[in-house]
Steps between C-alpha positions, in 0.01 A plus 500: 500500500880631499587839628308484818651518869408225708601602831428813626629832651529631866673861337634640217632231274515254825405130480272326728538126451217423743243670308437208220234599230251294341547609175335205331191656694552851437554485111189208458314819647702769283392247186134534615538833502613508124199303391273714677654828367684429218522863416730517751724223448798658423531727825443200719757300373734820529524526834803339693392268753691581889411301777495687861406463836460860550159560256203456649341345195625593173685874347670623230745710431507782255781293326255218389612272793225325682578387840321248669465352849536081494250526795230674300546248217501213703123602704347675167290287239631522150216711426546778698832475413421565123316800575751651749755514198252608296508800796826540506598552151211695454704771748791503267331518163255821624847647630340542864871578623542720277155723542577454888775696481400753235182546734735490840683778324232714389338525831767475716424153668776297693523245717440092534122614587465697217640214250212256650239751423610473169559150482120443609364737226741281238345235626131663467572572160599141374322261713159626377508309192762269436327211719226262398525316146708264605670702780475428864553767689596516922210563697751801681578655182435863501221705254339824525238333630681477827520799529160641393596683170380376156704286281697563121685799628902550460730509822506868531116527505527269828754692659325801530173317609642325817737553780625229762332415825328268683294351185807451357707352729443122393672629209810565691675166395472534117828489362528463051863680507668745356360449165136618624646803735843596446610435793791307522490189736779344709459192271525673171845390297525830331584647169780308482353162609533215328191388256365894454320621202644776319285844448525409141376107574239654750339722187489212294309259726270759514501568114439102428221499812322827335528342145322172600253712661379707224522185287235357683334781669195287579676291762622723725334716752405913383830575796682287288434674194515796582832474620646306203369826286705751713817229460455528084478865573866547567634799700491840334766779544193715528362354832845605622475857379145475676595402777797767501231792435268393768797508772568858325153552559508435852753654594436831390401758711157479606422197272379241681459652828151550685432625846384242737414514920594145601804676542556798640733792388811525757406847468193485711709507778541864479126568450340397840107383414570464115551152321672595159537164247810396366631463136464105366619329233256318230612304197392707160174538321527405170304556168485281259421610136454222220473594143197306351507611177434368185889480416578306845488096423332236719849386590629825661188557677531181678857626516382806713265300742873289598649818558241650740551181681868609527458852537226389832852303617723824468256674764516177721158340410255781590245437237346767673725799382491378167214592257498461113346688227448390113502731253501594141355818432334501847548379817089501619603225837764458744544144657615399802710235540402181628665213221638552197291340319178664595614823348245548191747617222253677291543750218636454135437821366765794416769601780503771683690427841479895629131364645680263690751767634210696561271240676782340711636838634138600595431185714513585848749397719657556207798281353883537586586290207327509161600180257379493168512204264483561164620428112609923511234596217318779683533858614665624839420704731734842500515571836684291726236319787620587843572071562767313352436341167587173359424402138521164381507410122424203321797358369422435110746341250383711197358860652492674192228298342268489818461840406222658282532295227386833255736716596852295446703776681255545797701478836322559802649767793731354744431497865589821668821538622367489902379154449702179555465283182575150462427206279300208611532169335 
């Protein structure tokens, strides 16, 4: 193999001549790994190889290097060894350092403690099923099952299920880098390292894994899947104009705020014998309204179950707070969250979205954030709703003729004025 560093590093950028790395070992086992995954190929011959004393086992970086200790190499059979880079790249193409520190910022986490929380839940989330079939896996490796939750949840799910302690603490030595917590390491080379992948590179690895995957969807686990659908459903401007709305949401006065007694108001001092609660902050409720319709195509309303999973992100994975309504000319159920996918889209009649206005906004607690997804051909409400609104249209190359096709100069009403409208798709 050529471009791979065979000695390793005591500090940034360092050489460590006495740490000598099998690498015929180490790449016999990255080869098995190949043939048992195929799908993921092309990310495991991305990474950049680094030998060091200083990892425990084996990490990566969220530059696509993979260091590795010549000690682990040396005592680990070349089976485990294919399904430890099966871990590892596993971290960087689910963007676990990424999500790490989009969580850490959303609920105000920091801290070395805090990034091993997360690096266990990263690890909950891909060791469930990428062993067996060919796959060895370590007899320490950690699952959900360690830690008494169910499996085929995402990495946020975990971290609100578990906190560290004693059950936990023969977890403490875990250590998959960077790449699966964002926390930099003392080993890491850096952005400006040699051997890095590009952000650009980085996309396309996962593009080319993704691709493979949906080729042959029946050889790779449903995580698997799942995941290479989200990658084919690239970013949208909208989720960022979500996202934007909910933090407007938030932050206005008395959205998002409840009273609660697990901490008292400092005012109680002044009221001898009285305990008064104190103001807390909650993420947002939001509403979900999909137009079912007749005019609304099979495509967009698998477009609409992607973007609840995004818009379930944007309030930092509280399935909970999210529920979602269908509707055409009614909206007779609201659902509650659990997957995606288990949201019956049902409907296909005429459009009349005020019933989802109306249904949503009558829900108690009610919503703080009402997103509806739609193709625009229906009625709106006149009267602004006391929450924030966000209206999301289905992007279509030729509008006009998805109108009525009778009427030739039938345009539907815009949105209102007080919603936020962007395209999606």
């Amino acid at each position: 193999m050529t471009g791979e560093s065979q000695t390793g590093v005591t500090g940034p950028g360092l050489p460590d001549p006495a740490a000598v790395l099998d690498r015929d070992k180490l790449f016999t086992a990255r080869l098995h790994a190949a043939r048992a995954r195929p799908y993921l190929a092309t990310a495991l011959f991305a990474l950049h190889t680094v030998a060091s004393r200083q990892v425990p086992t084996m990490a990566v970086d969220r530059h696509w290097r993979c260091y590795v200790s010549p000690a682990f190499v040396d005592r680990t059979p070349v089976e485990e060894l294919a399904g430890v880079w099966v871990h590892e790249v596993s971290h960087l193409l689910r963007d676990h350092h990424g999500r790490s520190d989009r969580f850490a910022r959303e609920h105000r986490l920091s801290g070395p403690a805090e990034r091993l929380r997360m690096n266990i839940a990263a690890d909950c989330e891909i060791n469930d099923d990428i062993f067996g079939d060919g796959l060895v896996g370590p007899g320490d490796a950690v699952g959900p099952e360690a830690l008494g939750l169910s499996g085929g949840q995402l990495m946020e799910d975990y971290l609100r299920q578990f906190r560290l302690g004693p059950y936990t603490q023969d977890m403490a030595w875990l250590d998959c880098g960077s790449g699966a917590d964002g926390l930099e390491r003392m080993w890491d080379l850096g952005p400006d390292g040699a051997r890095g992948l590009s952000a650009e590179e980085r996309d396309l690895v996962r593009f080319r894994v993704a691709r493979g995957i949906n080729g042959r969807p029946g050889n790779a686990p449903k995580g698997w899947r799942r995941w290479a659908e989200e990658v084919f459903h690239p970013p949208q401007p909208w989720r960022e104009l979500l996202g934007a709305a909910v933090r407007a949401a938030t932050s206005g006065s008395g959205a998002g705020e409840d009273y609660t007694y697990g901490r008292p108001s400092r005012r109680s001092s002044g009221i001898p014998g009285v305990v008064l609660p104190s103001l807390r902050r909650r993420p947002p409720r939001v509403s979900v309204v999909i137009d079912t319709s007749g005019s609304v195509s099979d495509a967009e309303l698998g477009s609409a179950l992607l973007e609840v999973t995004a818009i379930c992100r944007a309030v930092g994975g509280r399935r909970d707070l999210v529920s979602v309504l269908p509707c055409d000319a009614a909206a007779p159920l609201v659902h509650a969250l659990c997957r995606a996918e288990g949201i019956p889209l049902t409907g296909g009649g005429g459009t009349d979205l005020r019933a989802g206005f109306d249904r949503a906004l009558r829900s108690r607690p009610g919503p703080d954030v009402v997103v509806v997804l739609t193709d625009g051909q229906t009625r709106w409400p006149k009267a602004r709703p006391a929450c924030r609104t966000v209206v999301g249209l289905f992007a279509r190359e030729h509008r006009r003729r998805s109108w009525r096709e009778e009427d030739a100069e039938y345009v539907p009403e815009s949105p209102p004025d007080w919603a936020r409208v962007v395209s999606i798709g």
